[in-house]
C-alpha positions as a Markdown table, in Angstrom:
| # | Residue | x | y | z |
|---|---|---|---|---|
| 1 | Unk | 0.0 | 0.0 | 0.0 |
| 2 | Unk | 1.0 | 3.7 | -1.2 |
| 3 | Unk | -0.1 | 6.7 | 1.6 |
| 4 | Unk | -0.3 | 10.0 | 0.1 |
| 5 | Unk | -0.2 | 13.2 | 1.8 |
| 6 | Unk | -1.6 | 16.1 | -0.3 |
| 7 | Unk | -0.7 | 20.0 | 0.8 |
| 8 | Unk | -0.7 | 23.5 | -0.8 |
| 9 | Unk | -3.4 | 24.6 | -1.8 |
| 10 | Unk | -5.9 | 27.7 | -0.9 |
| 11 | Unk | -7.0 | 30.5 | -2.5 |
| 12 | Unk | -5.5 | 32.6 | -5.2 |
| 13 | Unk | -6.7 | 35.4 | -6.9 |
| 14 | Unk | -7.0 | 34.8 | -11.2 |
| 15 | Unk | -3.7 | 34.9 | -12.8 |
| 16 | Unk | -2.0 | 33.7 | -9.8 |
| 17 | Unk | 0.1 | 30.9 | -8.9 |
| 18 | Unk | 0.3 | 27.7 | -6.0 |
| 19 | Unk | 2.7 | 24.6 | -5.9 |
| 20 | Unk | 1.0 | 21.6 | -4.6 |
| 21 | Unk | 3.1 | 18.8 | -3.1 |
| 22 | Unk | 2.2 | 15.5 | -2.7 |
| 23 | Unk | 4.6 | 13.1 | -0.2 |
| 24 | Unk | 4.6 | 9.0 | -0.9 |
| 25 | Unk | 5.5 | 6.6 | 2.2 |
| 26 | Unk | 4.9 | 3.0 | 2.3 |
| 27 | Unk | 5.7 | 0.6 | -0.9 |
| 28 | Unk | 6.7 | 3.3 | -3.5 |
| 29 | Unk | 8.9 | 1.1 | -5.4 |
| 30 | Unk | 5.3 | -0.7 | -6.6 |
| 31 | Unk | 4.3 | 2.8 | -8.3 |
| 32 | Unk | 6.2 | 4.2 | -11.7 |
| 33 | Unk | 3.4 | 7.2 | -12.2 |
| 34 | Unk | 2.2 | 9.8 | -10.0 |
| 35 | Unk | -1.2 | 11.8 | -11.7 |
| 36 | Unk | -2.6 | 14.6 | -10.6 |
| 37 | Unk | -6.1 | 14.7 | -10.6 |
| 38 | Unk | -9.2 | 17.5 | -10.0 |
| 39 | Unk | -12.4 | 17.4 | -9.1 |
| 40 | Unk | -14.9 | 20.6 | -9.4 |
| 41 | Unk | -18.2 | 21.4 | -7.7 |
| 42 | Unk | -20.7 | 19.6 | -9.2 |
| 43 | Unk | -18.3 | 17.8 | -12.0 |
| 44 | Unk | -16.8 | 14.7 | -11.9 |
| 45 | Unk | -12.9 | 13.8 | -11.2 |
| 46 | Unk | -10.8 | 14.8 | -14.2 |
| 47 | Unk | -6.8 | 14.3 | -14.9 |
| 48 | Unk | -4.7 | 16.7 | -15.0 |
| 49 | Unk | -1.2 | 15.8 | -15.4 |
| 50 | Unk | 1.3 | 12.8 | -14.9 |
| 51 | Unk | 4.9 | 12.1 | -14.4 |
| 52 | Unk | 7.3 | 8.9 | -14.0 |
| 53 | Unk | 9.0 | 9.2 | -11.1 |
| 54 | Unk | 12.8 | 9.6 | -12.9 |
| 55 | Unk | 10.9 | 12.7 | -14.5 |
| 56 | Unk | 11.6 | 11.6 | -18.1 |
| 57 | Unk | 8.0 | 11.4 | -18.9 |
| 58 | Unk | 5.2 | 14.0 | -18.4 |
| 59 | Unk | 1.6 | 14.3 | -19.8 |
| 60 | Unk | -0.7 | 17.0 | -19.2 |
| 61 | Unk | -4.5 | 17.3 | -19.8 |
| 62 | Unk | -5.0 | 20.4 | -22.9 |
| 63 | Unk | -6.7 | 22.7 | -20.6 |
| 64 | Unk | -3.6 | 23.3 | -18.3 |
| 65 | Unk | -1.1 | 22.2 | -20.5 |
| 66 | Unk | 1.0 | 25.7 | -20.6 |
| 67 | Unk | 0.6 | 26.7 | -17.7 |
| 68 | Unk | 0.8 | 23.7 | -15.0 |
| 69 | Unk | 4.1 | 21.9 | -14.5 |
| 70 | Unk | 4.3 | 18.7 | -12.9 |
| 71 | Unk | 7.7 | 17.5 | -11.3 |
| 72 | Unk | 8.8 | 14.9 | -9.1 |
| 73 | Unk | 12.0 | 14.6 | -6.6 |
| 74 | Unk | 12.3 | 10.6 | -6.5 |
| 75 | Unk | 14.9 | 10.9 | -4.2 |
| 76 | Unk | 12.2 | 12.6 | -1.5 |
| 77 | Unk | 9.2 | 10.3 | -2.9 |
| 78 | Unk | 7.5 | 13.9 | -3.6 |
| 79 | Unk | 5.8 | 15.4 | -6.4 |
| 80 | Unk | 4.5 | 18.7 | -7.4 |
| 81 | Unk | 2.6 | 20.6 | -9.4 |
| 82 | Unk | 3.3 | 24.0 | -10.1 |
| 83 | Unk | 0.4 | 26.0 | -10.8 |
| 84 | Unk | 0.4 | 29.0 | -13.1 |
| 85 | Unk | -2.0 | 31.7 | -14.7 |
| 86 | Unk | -4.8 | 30.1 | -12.9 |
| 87 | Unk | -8.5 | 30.9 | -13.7 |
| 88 | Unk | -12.0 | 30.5 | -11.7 |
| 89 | Unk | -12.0 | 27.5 | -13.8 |
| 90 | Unk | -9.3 | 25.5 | -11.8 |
| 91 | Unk | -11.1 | 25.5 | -9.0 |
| 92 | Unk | -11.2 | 22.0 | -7.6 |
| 93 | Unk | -10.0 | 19.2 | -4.7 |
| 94 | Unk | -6.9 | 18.5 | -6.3 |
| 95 | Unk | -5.4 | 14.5 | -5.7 |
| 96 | Unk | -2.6 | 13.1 | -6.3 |
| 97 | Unk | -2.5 | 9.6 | -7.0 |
| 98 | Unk | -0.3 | 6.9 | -8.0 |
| 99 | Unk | -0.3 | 3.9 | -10.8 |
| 100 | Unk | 1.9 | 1.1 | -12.0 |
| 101 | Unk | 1.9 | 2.4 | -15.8 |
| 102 | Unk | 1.4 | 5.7 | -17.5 |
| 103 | Unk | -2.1 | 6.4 | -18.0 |
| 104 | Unk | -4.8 | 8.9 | -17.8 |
| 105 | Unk | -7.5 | 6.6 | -16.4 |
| 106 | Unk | -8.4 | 7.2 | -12.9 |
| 107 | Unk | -9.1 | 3.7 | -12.7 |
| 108 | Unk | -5.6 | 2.7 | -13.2 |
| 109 | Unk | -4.7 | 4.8 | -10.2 |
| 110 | Unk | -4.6 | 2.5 | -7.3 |
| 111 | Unk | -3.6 | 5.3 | -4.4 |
| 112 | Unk | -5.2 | 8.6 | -4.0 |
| 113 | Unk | -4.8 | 10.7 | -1.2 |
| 114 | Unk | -7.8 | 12.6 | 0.5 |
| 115 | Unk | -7.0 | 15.8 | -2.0 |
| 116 | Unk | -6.0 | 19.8 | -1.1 |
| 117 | Unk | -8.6 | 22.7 | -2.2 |
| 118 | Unk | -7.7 | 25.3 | -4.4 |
| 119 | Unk | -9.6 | 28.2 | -5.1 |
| 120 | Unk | -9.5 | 31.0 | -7.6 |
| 121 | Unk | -11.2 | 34.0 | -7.5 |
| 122 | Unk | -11.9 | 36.3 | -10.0 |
């Protein structure tokens, strides 16, 4: 079992910026993806980005590809997502979550931790 620990989120006003973080403990080494994934008010759970943990491959969903960068420091089982020129639309529970192949399907994800808010104002 992978725990993850969201934190970093809160409110912004538009055209601001927040880094999540997301920490992994427990059996990491079963896990080669970390996603990021949002969920909005009255929406359903959408992906957002992904990354293998040595970095070399990164996918983003088209509306924040741009402006959201998703890292990872493997050697800290952390992974971020740096959040840029955000609008009232990326408002959402952001989770991180983890997966044994690279994939966009929540499905696939077999970890998710309880999610951080972030909220843009306009």
């Amino acid at each position: 079992q992978v725990q993850l620990v969201e934190s970093g989120g809160g409110l912004v006003q538009a055209g601001g910026s927040l880094r999540l973080s997301c920490v992994a403990s427990g059996r990491t080494f079963s896990t080669s993806i970390m996603g990021w994934f949002r969920q909005a008010p009255g929406k359903e759970r959408e992906f957002v980005a992904r990354i293998s943990w040595s970095g070399a491959s990164t996918y983003y969903a088209n509306s924040v590809k741009g402006r959201f960068t998703i890292s990872a420091d493997n050697g800290k089982n952390r992974v971020f997502l740096q959040m840029n020129s955000l609008i009232p639309e990326d408002t959402a529970v952001y989770y991180c979550a983890s997966s044994s192949g690279p994939t966009t399907i929540q499905g696939a994800y077999s970890n998710w931790g309880r999610g951080t808010q972030v909220t843009v104002s306009s």
